[in-house]
N, C-alpha and C positions, 0 to 999 in steps of 0.2 A: 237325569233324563232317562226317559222307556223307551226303547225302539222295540218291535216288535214286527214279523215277517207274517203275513195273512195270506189266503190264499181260495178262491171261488169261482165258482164258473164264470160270472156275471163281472164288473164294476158295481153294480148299486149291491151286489151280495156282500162283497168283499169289505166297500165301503160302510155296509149295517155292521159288521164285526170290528169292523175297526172303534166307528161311534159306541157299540155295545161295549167294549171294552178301556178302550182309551176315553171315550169324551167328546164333544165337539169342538175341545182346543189342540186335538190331534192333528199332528203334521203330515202329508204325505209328502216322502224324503224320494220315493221312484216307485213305480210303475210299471210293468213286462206283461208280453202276453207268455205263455209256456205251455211246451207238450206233455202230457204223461203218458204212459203204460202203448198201448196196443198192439199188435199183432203185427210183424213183419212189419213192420214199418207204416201198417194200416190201420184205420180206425182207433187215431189217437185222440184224447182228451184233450179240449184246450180247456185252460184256466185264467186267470190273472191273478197275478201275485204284487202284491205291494207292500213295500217298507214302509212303516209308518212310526211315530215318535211321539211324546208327550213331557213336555217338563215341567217336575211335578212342582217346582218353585213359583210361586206369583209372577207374572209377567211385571217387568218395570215400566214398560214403557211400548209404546206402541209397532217398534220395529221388533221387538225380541223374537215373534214367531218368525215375520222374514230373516233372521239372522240364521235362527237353524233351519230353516228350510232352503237357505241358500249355503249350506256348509258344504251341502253335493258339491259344490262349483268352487269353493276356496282351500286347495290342498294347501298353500302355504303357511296357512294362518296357526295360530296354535292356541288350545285352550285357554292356555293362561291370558292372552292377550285378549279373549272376548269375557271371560269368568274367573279374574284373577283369584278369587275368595271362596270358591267352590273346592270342595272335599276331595281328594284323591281317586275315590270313588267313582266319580264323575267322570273326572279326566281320564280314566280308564275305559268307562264307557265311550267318551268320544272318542277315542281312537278305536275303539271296535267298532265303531261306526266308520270311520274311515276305512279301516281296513274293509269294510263290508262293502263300499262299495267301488272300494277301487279291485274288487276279484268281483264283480257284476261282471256276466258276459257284455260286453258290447255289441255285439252280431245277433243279439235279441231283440225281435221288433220294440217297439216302445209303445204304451199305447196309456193314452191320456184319456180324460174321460169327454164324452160328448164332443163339442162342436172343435174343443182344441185338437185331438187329432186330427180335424179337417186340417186347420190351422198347421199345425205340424207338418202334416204330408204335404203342403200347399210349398212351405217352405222347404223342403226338401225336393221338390218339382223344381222351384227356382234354383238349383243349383247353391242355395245356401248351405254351409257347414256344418254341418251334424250338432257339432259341439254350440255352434252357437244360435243355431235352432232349439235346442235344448235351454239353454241358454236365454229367450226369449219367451219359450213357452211355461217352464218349470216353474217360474213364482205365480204362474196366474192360475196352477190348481187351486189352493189353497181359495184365490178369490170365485174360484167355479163356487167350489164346495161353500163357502160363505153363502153363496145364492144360492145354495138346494139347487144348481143345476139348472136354473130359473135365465140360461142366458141364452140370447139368440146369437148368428152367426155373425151380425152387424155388430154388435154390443162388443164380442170378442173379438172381432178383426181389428174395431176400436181400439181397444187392450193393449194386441200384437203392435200393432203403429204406435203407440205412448213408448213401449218397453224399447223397439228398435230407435227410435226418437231418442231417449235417454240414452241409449249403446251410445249413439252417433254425436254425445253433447262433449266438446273440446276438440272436436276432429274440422280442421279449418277448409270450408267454402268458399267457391267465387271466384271469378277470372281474373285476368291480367291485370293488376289497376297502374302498369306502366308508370311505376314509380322508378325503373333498373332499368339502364339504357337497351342491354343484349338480351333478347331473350330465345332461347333453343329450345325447338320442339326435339326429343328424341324419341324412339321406338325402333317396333321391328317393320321391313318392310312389307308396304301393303297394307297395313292400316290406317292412311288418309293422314298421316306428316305434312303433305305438300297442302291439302284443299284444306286443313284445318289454319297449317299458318298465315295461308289468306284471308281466312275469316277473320284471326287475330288481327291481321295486319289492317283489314277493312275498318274494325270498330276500331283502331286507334287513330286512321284517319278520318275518318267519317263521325264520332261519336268522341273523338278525344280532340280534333285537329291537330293532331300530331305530325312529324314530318319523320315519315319511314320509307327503311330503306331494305334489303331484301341478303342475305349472305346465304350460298346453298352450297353446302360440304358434300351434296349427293350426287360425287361423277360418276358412280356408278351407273346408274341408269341416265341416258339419254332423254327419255322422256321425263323422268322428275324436271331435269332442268328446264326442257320444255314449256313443261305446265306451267312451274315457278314462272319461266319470262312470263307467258302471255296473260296470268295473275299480274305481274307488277303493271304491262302495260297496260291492262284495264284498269288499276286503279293512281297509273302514271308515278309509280315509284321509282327507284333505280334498283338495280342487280346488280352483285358481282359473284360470277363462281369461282371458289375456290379448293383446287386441284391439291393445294399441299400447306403448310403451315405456313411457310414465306405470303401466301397467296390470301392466305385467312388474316396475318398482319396488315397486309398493303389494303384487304379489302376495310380494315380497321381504321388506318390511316384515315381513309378516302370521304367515310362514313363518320368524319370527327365531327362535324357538327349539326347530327342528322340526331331526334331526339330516339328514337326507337329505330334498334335493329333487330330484325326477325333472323334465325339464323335456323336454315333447314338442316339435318343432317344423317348423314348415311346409316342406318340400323346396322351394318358390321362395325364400324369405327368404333361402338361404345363397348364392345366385346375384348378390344386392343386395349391390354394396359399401356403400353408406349404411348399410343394415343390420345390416351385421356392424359398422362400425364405431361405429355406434351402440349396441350389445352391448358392445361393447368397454370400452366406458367405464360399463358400466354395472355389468359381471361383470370380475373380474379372474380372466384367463385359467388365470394361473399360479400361482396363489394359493387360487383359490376352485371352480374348474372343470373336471372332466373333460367331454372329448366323445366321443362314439363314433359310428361310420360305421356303417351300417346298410345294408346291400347284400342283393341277392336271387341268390343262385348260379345261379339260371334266367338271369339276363341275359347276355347276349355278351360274353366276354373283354373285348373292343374297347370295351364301354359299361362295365363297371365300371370301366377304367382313365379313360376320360372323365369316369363321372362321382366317382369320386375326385380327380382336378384340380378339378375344381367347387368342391370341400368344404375345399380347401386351407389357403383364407384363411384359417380356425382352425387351431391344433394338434390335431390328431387322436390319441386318448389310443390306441384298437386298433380294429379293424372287429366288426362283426359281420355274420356270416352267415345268412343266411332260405333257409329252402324249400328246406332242404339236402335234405328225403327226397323232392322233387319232379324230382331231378335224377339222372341217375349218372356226370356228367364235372365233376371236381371243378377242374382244373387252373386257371382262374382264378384261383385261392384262393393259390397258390403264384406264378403271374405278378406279382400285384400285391405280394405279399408281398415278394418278392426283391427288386425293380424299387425297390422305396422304402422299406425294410425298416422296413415295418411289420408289430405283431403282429393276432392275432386274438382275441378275448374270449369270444365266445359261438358256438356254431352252434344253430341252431335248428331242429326240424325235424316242426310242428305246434302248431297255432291253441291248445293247451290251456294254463292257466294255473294253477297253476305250472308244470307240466311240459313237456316237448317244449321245454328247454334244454339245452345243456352247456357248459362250462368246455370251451376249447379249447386243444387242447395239438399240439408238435408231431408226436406216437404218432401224431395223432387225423388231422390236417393226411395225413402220409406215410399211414398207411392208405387213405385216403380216394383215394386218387390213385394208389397203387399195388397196393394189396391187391385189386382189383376183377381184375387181370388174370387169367384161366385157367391152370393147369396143363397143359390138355391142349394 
């Protein structure tokens, strides 16, 4: 394998020396814009620098370019395990290749060619993760450059939703299907726990004819309980709150031969290891219990991921999402999914009950994070 560092004002310059040299089975492995020379810090040069590769071996087969071109992205792997038969020679080059680009600055803008850096900043707007925006966009140089550059922003947005689409294949969708008698909403407070468990509790009577019944752990606030009642008396459920663990059993008791029970609960409780583990012994996790994370898409990347480690100490069955129509940078949703591949159950998006839910799927997810970008 050649790797080889180039370096010109332009993208199509950089790219003419790359083809003049390499060929047009040449890889591009990154990308940067960079400053040279000038004066007090004024009247600098910009250029674009790109790593680019060639392996002088016949291709076997139709993934061998994507395999090096995606070597950026797989630090664990090791030569031997992709080119057990290749020469020492080689395997020294690939680790100078690795080394090359794990001392790449990071804090270097990035800059891809033509419509994909729209693409790129679009998902960086969303609140998407660097790394897996990069991650998204990195194998579809190679197919720019296949087209001479010949692509519009539709064709490539296209692309962008195949690649996030494939990210999101194994990561499980879809609401309740009230197969587990208990089910607990938990979260932090303020994010819509109480008007979500209603919605729940709506389609499993209305849409399941279920016979449910209402448990709410949340005596902290007066009003939670509140809402809760006057939810169950609208859809003519029963309620019991319950103040402490004796109170959580007796409501268990009562509720024996009720087929779903929805159980609200307090966003401090799940912070108390005592707590949870006194839950524990009370509910069998895996046996009798789903739970679901209850998240506000209004909050900072950085806070849903915090407070999703918070909620760990249980099995977390999918998240749901709130206040989805209060927002329009969805990329969170996709952060946290990837990161711990978990799925997503409901998005929410309005106070009304039953409605202003949906069954979330990954169309729904990729839409939501990519279909916002412009055309023009």
């Amino acid at each position: 394998m050649k790797v080889k560092k180039y370096r010109a004002p332009t993208m199509p310059e950089v790219m003419k020396q790359v083809r003049n040299e390499l060929g047009a089975e040449a890889v591009i492995l990154n990308s940067k814009e960079i400053n040279k020379g000038g004066f007090l810090g004024m009247f600098k040069k910009k250029s674009i620098e790109v790593v680019a590769a060639i392996d002088p071996e016949p291709k076997r087969d139709s993934e061998q370019t994507y395999k090096v071109q995606t070597m950026q992205r797989t630090h664990g792997n090791s030569s031997e395990e992709k080119h057990p038969d290749q020469s020492q020679n080689v395997y020294e080059e690939l680790q100078e290749l690795k080394k090359l680009m794990k001392t790449q600055s990071t804090s270097s803008p990035l800059v891809y060619p033509g419509v994909l850096q729209k693409l790129y900043n679009h998902l960086i707007h969303q609140e998407v993760a660097e790394r897996i925006a990069k991650r998204l966009i990195d194998p579809l140089v190679e197919h720019y450059y296949v087209a001479k550059g010949n692509i519009d922003i539709a064709t490539a947005k296209e692309w962008v939703k195949e690649r996030l689409s494939s990210e999101l294949e194994g990561i499980p969708f879809g609401g309740v299907d009230f197969t587990k008698k208990y089910i607990h909403l938990v979260g932090p407070t303020g994010v819509g726990k109480t008007t979500s468990l209603a919605k729940i509790a709506a389609e499993g009577v209305l849409s399941h004819h279920k016979r449910v019944a209402f448990i709410t752990t949340d005596t902290f606030r007066i009003a939670a309980i509140d809402q809760l009642k006057t939810y169950a008396k609208i859809l003519d459920v029963p309620i019991e709150v319950a103040y402490n663990l004796d109170d959580y059993k007796k409501a268990k008791e009562r509720f024996s031969e009720y087929d779903i029970v929805l159980v609200d609960t307090a966003g401090r409780n799940f912070k108390d290891e005592k707590y949870v583990q006194e839950l524990k012994e009370t509910v069998d996790f895996e046996e009798e219990l789903e739970t679901y994370l209850v998240l506000s898409i209004t909050s900072k990347a950085k806070d849903i991921e915090e407070i999703y480690k918070q909620f760990n100490s249980v099995p977390i069955k999918r998240l749901i999402f709130t206040k989805v129509d209060e927002t329009s940078h969805y990329g969170a949703m996709v952060n946290i999914m990837m990161k711990y591949n978990v799925g997503v159950a409901y998005l929410t998006d309005g106070q009304n009950v039953p409605d202003d839910i949906r069954k979330a799927s990954s169309q729904t997810i990729v839409e939501k994070v990519v279909g916002g970008l412009s055309y023009e």
